[in-house]
MIDOSE-1310 file (N, C-alpha, C; in nm, 2 decimals, decimal comma, always signed):
residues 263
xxxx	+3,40/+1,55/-1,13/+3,30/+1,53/-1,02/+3,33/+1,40/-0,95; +3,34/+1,36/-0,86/+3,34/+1,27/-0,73/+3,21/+1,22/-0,72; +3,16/+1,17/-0,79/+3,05/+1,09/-0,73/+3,07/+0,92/-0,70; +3,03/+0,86/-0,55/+3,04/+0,73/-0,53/+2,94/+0,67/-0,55
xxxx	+2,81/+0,70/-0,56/+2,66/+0,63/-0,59/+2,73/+0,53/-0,69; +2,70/+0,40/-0,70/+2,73/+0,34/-0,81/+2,59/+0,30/-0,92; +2,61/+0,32/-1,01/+2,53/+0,32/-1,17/+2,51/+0,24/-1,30; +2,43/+0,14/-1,28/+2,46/+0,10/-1,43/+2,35/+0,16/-1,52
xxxx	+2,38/+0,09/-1,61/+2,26/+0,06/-1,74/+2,26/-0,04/-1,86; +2,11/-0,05/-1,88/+2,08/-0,19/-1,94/+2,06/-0,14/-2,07; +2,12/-0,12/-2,15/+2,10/-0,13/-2,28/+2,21/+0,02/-2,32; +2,25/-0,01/-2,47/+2,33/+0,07/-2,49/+2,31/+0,13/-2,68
xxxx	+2,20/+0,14/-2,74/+2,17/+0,22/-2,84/+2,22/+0,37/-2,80; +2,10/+0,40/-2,91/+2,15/+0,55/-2,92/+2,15/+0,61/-2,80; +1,98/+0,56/-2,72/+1,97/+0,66/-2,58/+2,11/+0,63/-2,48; +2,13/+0,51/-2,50/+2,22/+0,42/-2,36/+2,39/+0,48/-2,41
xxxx	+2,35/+0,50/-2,50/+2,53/+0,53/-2,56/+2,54/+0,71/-2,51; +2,43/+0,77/-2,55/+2,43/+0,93/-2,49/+2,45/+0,97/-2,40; +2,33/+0,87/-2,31/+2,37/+0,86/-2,15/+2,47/+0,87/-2,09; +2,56/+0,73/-2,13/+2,69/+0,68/-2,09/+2,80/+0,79/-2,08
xxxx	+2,80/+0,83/-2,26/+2,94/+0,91/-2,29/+2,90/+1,07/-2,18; +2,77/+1,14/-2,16/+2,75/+1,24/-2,13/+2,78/+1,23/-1,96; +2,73/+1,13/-1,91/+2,78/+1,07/-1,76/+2,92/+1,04/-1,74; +3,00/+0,98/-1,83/+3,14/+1,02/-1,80/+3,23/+1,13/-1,82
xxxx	+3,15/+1,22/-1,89/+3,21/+1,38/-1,95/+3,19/+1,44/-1,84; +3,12/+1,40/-1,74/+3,05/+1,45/-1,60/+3,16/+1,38/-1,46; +3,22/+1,29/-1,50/+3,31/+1,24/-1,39/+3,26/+1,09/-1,30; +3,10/+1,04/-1,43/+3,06/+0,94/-1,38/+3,09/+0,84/-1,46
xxxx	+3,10/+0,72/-1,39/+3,11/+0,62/-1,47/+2,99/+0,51/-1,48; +2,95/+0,46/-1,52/+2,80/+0,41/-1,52/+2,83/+0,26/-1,61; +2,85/+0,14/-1,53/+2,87/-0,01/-1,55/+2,73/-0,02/-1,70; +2,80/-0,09/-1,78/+2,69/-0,13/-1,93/+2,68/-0,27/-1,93
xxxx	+2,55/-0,32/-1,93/+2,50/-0,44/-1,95/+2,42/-0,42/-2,07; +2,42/-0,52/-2,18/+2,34/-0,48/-2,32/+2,40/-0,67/-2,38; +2,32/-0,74/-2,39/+2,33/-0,84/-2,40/+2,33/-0,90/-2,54; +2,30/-0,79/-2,65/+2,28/-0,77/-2,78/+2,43/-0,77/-2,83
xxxx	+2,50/-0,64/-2,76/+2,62/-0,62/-2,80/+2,70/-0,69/-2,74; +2,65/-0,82/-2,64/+2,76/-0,92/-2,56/+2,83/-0,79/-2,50; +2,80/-0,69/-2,42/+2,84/-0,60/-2,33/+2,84/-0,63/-2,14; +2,89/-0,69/-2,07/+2,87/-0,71/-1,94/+2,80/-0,81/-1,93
xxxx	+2,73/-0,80/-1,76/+2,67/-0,90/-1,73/+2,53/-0,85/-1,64; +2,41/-0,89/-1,65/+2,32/-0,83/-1,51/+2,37/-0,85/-1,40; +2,43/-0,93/-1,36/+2,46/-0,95/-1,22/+2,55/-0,85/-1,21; +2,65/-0,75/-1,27/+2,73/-0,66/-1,24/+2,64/-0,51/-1,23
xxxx	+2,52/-0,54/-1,23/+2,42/-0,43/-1,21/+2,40/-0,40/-1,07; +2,38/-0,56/-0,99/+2,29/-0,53/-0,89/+2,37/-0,51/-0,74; +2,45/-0,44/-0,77/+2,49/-0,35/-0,63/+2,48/-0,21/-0,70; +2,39/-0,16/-0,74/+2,37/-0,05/-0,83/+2,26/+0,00/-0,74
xxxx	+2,30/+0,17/-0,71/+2,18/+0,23/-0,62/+2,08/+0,25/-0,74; +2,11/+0,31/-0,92/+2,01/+0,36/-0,98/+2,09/+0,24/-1,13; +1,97/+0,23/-1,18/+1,99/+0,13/-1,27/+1,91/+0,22/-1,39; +1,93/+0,27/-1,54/+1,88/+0,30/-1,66/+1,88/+0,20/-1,71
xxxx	+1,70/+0,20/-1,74/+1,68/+0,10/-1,85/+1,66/+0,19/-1,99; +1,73/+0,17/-2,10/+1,74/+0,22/-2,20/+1,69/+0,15/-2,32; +1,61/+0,08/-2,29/+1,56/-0,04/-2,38/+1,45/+0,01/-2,50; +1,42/-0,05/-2,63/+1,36/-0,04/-2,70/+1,22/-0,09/-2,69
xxxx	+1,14/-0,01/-2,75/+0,98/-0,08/-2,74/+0,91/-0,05/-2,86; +0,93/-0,14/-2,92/+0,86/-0,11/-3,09/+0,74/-0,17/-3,05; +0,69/-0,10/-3,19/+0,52/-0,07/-3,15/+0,49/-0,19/-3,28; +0,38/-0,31/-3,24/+0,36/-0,40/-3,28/+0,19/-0,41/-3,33
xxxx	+0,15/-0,39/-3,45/+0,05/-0,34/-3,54/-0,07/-0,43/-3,46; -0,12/-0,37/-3,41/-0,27/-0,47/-3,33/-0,25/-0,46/-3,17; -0,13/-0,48/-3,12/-0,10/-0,53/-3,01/-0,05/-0,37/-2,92; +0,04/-0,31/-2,99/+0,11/-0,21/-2,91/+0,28/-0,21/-2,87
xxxx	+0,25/-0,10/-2,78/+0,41/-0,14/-2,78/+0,46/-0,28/-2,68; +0,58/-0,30/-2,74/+0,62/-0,46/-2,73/+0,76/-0,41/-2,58; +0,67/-0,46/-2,47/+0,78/-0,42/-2,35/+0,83/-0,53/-2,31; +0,89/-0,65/-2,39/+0,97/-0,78/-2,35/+1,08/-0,71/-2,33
xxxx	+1,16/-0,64/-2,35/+1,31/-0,61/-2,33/+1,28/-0,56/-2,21; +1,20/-0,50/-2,15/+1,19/-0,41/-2,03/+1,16/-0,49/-1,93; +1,03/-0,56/-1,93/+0,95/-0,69/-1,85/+1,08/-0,80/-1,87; +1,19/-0,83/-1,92/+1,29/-0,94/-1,92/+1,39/-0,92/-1,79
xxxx	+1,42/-0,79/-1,80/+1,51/-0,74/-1,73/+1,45/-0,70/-1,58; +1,34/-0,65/-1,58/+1,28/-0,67/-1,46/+1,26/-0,79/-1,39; +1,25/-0,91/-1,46/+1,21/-1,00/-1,38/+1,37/-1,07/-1,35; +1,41/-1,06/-1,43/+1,62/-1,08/-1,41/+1,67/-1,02/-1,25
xxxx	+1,58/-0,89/-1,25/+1,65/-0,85/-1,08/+1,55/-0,88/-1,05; +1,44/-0,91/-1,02/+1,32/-0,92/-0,93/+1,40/-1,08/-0,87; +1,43/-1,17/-0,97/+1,50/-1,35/-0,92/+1,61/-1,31/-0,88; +1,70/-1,17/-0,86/+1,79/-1,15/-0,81/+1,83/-1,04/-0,70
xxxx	+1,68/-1,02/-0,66/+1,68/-0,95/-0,57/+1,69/-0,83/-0,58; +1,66/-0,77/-0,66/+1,75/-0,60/-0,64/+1,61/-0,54/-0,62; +1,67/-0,40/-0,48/+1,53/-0,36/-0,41/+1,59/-0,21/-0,44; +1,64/-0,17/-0,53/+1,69/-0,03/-0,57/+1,62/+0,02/-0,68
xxxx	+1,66/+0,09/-0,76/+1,56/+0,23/-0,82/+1,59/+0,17/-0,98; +1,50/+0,17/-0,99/+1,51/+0,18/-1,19/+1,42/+0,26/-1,25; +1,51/+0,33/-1,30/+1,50/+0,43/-1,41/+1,48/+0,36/-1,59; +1,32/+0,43/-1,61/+1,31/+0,38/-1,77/+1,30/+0,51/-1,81
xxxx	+1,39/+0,50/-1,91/+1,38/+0,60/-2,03/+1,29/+0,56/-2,16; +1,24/+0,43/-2,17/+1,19/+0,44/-2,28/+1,03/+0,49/-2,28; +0,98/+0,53/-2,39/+0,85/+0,58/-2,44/+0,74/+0,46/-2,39; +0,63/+0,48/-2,32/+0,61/+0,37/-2,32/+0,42/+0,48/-2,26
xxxx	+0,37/+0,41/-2,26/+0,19/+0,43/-2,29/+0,15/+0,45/-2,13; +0,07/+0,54/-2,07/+0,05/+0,61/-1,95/-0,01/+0,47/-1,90; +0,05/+0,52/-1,80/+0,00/+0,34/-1,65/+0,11/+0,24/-1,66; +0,19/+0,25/-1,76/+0,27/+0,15/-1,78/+0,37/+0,14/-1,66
xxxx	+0,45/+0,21/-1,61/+0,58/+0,22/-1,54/+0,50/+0,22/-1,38; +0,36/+0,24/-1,35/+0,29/+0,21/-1,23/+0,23/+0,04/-1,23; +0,17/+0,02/-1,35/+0,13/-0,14/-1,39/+0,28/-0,23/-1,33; +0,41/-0,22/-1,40/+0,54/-0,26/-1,42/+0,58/-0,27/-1,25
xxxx	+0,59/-0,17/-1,20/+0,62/-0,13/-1,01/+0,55/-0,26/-0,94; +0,45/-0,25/-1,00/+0,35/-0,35/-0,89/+0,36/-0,51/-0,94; +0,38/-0,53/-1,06/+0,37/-0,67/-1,12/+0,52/-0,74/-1,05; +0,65/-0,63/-1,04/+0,77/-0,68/-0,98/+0,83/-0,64/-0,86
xxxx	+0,75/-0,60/-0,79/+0,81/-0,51/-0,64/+0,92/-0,46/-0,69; +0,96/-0,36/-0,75/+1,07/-0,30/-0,78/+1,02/-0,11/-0,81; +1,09/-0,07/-0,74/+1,13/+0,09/-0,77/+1,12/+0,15/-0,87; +1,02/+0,19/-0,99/+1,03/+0,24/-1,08/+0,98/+0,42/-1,10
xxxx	+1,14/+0,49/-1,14/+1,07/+0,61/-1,19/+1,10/+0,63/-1,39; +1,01/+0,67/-1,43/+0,99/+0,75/-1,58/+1,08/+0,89/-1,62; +1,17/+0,87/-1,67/+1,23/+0,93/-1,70/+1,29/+0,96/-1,84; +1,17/+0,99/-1,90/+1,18/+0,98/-2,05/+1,28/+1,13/-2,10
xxxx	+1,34/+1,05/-2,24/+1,46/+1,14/-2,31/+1,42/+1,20/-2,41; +1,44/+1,30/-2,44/+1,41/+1,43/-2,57/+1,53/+1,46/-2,70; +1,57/+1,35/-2,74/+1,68/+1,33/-2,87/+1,61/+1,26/-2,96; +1,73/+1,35/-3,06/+1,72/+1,28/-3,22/+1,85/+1,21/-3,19
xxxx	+1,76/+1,11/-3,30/+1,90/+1,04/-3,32/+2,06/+1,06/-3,39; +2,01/+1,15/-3,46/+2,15/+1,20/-3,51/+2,21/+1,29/-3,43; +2,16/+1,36/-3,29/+2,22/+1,45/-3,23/+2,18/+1,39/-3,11; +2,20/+1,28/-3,09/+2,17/+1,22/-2,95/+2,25/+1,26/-2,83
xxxx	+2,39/+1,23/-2,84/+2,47/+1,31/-2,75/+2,47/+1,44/-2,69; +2,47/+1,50/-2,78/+2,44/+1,69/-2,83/+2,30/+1,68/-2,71; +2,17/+1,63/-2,76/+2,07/+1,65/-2,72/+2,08/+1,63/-2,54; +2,19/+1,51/-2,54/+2,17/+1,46/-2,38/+2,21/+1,59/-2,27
xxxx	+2,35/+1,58/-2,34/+2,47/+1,64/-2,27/+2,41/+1,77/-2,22; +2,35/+1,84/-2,35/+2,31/+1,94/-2,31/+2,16/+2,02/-2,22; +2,08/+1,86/-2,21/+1,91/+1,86/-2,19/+1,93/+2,00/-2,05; +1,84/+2,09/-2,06/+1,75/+2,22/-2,03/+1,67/+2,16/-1,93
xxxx	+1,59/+2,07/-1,96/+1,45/+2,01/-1,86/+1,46/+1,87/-1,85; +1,49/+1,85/-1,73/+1,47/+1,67/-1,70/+1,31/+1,65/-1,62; +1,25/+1,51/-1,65/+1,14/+1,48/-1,62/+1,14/+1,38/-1,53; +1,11/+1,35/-1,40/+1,12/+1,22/-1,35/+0,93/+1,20/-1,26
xxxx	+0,90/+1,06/-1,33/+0,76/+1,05/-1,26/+0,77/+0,94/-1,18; +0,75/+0,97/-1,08/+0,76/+0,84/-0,92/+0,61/+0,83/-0,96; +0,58/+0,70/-0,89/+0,49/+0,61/-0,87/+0,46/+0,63/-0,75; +0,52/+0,64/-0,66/+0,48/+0,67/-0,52/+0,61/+0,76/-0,44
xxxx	+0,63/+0,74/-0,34/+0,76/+0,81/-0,25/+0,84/+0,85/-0,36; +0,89/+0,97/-0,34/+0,99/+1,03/-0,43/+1,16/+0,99/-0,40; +1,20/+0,91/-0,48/+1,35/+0,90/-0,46/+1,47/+0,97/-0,49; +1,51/+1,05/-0,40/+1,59/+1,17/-0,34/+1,71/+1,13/-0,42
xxxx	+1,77/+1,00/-0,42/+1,90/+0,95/-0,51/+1,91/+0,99/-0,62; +1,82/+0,97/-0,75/+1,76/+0,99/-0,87/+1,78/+1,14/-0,87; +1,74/+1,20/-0,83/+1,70/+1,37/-0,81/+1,88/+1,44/-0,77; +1,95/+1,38/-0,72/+2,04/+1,43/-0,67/+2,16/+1,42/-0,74
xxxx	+2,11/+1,30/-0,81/+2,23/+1,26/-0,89/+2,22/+1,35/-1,08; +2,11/+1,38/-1,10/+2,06/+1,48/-1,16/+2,09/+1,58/-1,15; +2,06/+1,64/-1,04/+2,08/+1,80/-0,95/+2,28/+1,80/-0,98; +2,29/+1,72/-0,91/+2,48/+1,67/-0,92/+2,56/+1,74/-1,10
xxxx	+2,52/+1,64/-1,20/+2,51/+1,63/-1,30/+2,54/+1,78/-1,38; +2,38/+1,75/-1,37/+2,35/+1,85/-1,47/+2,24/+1,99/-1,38; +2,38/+2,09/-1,31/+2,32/+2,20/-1,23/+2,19/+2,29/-1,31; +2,21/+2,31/-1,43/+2,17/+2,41/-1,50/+2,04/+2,39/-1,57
xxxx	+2,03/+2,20/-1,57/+1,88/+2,24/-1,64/+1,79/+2,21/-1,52; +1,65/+2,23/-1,56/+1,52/+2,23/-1,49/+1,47/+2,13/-1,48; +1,42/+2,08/-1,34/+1,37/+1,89/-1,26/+1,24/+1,94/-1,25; +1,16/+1,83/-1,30/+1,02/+1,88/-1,30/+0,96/+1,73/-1,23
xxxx	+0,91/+1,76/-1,16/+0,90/+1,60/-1,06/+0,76/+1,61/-1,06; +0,68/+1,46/-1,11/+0,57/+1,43/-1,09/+0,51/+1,27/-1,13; +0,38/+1,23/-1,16/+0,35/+1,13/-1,14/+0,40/+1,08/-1,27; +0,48/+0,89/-1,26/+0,46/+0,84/-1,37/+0,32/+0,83/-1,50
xxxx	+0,24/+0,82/-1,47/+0,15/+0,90/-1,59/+0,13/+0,98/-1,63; +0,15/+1,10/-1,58/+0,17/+1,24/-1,59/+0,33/+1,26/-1,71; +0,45/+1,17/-1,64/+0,56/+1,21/-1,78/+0,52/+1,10/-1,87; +0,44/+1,00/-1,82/+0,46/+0,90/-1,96/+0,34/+1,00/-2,10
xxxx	+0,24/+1,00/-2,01/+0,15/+1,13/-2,11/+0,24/+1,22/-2,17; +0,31/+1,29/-2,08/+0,37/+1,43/-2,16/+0,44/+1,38/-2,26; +0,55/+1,23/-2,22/+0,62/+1,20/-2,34/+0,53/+1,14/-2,50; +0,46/+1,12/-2,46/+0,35/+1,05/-2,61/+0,28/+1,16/-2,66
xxxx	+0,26/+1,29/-2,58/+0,17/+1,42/-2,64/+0,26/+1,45/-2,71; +0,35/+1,51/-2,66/+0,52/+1,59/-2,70/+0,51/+1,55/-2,84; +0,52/+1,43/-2,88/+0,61/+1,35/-2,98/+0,49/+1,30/-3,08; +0,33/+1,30/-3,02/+0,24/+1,34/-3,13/+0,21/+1,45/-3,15
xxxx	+0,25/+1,54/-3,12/+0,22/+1,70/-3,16/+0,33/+1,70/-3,23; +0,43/+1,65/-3,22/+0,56/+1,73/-3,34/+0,53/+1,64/-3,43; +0,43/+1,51/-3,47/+0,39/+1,46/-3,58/+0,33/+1,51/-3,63; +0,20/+1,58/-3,56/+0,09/+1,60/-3,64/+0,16/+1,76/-3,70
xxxx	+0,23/+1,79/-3,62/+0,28/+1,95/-3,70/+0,39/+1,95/-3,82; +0,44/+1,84/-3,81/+0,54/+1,78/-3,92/+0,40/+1,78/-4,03; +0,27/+1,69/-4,03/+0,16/+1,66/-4,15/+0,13/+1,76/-4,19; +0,09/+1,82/-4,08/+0,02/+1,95/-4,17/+0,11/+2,08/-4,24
xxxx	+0,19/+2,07/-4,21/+0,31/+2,16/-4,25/+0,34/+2,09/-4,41; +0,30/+1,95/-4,39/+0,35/+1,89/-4,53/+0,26/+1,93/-4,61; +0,12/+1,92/-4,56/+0,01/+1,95/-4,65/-0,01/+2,13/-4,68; +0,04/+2,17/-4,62/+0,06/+2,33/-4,65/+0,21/+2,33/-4,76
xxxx	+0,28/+2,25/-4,74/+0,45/+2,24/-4,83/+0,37/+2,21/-4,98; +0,30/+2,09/-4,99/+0,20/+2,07/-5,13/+0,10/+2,15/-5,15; +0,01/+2,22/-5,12/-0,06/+2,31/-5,14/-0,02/+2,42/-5,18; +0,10/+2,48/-5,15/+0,22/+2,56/-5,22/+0,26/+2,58/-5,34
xxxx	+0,29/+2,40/-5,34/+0,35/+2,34/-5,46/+0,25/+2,35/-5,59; +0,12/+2,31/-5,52/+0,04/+2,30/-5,65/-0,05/+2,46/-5,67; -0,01/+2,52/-5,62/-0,03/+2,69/-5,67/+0,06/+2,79/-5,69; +0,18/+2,70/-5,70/+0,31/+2,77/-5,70/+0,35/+2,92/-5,64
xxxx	+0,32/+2,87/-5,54/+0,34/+2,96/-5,43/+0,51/+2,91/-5,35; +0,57/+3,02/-5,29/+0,70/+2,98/-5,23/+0,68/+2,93/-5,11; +0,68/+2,82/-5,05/+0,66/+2,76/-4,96/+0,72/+2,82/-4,80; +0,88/+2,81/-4,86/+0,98/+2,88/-4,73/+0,94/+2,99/-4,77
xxxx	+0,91/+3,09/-4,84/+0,93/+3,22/-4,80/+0,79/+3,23/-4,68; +0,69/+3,15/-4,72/+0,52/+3,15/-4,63/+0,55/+3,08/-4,52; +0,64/+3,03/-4,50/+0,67/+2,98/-4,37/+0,73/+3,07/-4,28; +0,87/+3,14/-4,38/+0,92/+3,25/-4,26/+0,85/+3,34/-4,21
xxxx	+0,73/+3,37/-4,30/+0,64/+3,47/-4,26/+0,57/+3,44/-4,15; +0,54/+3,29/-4,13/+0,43/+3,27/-4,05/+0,53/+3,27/-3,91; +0,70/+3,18/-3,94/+0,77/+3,22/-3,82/+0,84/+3,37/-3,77; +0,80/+3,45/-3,83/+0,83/+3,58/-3,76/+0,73/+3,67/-3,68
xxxx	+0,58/+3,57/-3,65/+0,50/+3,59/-3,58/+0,57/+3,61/-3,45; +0,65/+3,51/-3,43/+0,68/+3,45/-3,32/+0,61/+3,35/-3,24; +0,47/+3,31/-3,29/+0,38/+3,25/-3,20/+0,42/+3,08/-3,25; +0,50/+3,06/-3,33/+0,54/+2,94/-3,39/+0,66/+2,85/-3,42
xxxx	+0,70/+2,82/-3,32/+0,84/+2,75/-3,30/+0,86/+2,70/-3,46; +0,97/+2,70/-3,46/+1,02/+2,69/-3,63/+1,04/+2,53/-3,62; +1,10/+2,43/-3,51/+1,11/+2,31/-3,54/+1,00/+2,25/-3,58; +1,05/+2,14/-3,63/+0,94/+2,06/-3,71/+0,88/+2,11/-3,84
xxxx	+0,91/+2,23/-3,87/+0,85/+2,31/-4,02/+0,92/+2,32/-4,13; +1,06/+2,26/-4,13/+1,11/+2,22/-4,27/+1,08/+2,08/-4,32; +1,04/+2,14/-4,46/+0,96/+2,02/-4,54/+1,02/+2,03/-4,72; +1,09/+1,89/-4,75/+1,13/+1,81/-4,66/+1,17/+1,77/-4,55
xxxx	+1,16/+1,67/-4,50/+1,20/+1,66/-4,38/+1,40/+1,63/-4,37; +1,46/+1,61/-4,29/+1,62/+1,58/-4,26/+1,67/+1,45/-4,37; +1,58/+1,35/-4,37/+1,59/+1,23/-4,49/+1,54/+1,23/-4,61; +1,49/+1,42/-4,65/+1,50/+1,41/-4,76/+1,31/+1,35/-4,81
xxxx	+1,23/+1,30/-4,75/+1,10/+1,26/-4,75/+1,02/+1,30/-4,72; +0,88/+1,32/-4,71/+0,77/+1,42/-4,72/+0,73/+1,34/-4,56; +0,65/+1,38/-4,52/+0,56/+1,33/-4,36/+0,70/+1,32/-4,27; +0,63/+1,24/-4,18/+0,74/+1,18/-4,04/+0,81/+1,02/-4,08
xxxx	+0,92/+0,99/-4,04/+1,00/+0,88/-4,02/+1,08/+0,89/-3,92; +1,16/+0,83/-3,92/+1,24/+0,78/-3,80/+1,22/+0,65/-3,73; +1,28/+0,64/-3,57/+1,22/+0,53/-3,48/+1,15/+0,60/-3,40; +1,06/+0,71/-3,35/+1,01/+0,77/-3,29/+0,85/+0,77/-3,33
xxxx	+0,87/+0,87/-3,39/+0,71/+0,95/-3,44/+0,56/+0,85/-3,51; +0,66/+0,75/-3,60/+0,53/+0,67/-3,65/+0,48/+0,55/-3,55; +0,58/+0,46/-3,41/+0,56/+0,39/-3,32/+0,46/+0,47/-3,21; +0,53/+0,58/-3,24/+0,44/+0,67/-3,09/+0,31/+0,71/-3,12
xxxx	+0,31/+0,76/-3,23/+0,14/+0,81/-3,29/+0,05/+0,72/-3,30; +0,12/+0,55/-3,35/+0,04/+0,46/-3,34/-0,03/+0,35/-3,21; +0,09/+0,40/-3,13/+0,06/+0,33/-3,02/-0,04/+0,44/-2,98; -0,01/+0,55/-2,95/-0,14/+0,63/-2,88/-0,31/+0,64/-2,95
xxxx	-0,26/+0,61/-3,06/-0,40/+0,61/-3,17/-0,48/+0,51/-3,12; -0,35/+0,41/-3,08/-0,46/+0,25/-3,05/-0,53/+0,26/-2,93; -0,45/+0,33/-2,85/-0,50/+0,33/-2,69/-0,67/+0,44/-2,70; -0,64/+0,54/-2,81/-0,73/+0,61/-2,80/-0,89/+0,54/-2,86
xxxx	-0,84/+0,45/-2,96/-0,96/+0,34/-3,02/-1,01/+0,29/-2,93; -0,91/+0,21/-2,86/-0,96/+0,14/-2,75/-1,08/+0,14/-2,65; -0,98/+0,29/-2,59/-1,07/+0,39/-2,48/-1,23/+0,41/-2,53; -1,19/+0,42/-2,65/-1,37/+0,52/-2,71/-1,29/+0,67/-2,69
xxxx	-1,20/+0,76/-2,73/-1,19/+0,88/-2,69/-1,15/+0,94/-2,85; -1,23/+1,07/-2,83/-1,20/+1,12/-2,96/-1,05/+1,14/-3,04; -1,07/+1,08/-3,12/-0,94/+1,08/-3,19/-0,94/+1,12/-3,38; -1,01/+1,21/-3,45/-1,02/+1,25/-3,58/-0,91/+1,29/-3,60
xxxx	-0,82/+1,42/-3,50/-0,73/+1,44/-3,58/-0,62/+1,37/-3,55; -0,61/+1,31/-3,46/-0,48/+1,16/-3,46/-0,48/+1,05/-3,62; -0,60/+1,04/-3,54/-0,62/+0,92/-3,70/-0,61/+0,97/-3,83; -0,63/+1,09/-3,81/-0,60/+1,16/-3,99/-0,49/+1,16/-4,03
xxxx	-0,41/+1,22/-3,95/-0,27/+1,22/-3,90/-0,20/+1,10/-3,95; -0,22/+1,00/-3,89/-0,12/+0,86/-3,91/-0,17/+0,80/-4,01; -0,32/+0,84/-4,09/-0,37/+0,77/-4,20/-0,27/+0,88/-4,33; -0,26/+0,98/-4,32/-0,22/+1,09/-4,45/-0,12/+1,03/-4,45
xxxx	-0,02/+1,01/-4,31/+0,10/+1,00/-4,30/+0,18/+0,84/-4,36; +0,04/+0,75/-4,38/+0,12/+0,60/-4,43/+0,04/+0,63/-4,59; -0,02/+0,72/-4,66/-0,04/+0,75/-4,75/+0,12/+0,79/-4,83; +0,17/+0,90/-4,74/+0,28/+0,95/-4,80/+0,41/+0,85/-4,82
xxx	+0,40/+0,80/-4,71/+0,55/+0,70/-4,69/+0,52/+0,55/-4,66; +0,61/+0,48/-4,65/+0,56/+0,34/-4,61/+0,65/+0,26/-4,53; +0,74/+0,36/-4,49/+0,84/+0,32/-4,40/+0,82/+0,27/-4,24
């Protein structure tokens, strides 16, 4: 593919590495800045029509999630000018990427990613449904370069709150279905009942997507782990304390779930 739009991105983990390799399998080349891995430079960003930020945001016990790598790098082009589009892919707590727009005059759309880590590539290369939430005016570049890309899957265009929500529901519903699935896997156990066989049964309803219902889980551990599920459930649990908004079965959820593991 011929594409001249030029592209970087700021960070290069698992998401930034998927990105990358899946955008050059596509005929794009996309400039890396990642300061961790002594990768490039910002300044080779900013003749960049769309910029990925791929950055990490761990979730910090009291406080929330921790968006210094994101807020660093925005304020890096804001002293250097850049009046173009950035794209965040990271997880990050509804109002954030509209709060972020306004604190740095800068272009921000939400464009949150749906990988595991161990099939990250797999997951990119092949994504079905892309998500992009504008803050205000819709940026046609972003959309096109998408559209370009990847013909085949589905653009679902709406407000950054709107994908930053979907991404935090998403990813606490496949926790809380991972818990209870576990507590149905032990309940099994302790009546010696066959667990997979009562599962398949329940999955040939068809009313019940099978992911998330093997238990153990991929690591071999009972609940949720990873870098995903236990930052995300926690951050949203907090926001929900916060609020005053009902939250029993969240909080049961992340409480059974640091019962089981402690990771």
């Amino acid at each position: 593919m011929d594409h001249k739009m030029k592209i970087s991105q700021i960070g290069n983990g698992f998401v930034g590495s998927a990105l990358n390799k899946s955008f050059y399998l596509n005929g794009i080349n996309i400039k890396i800045y990642d300061k961790y891995q002594n990768i490039g430079k910002i300044e080779e960003t900013l003749d960049s029509k769309v910029i990925f930020f791929c950055l990490p945001t761990p979730y910090l016990d009291g406080v929330g999630y921790d968006l210094s790598a994101i807020e660093e790098n925005l304020l890096k082009l804001k002293e250097n000018k850049y009046n173009n589009l950035v794209v965040i892919k990271s997880t990050v707590l509804p109002g954030t990427c509209r709060s972020l727009e306004k604190k740095y005059g800068i272009k921000i759309v939400h464009n949150p990613e749906f990988l595991t880590e161990r099939t990250a590539f797999e997951d990119f290369h092949n994504q079905q449904h892309i998500v992009l939430g504008f803050n205000s005016k819709i940026d046609k570049s972003i959309v096109s370069l998408y559209k370009k890309t990847y013909p085949d899957a589905k653009i679902s265009i709406c407000t950054s709150d709107e994908s930053e929500s979907m991404k935090m529901f998403c990813n606490t519903f496949y926790a809380v279905k991972i818990q209870i699935f576990n507590e149905f896997y032990l309940l099994c156990k302790t009546l010696n009942i066959d667990f997979n066989n009562v599962k398949d049964l329940m999955l040939k309803n068809g009313w019940i997507n099978p992911m998330h219902t093997n238990i153990p889980g991929p690591d071999g551990s009972l609940s949720y782990g990873g870098h995903c599920f236990p930052k995300d459930t926690s951050a949203l649990l907090e926001q929900m304390i916060k609020l005053n908004t009902p939250n029993e079965v969240l909080s049961g959820c992340v409480l059974e779930r640091n019962k089981m593991r402690k990771d």
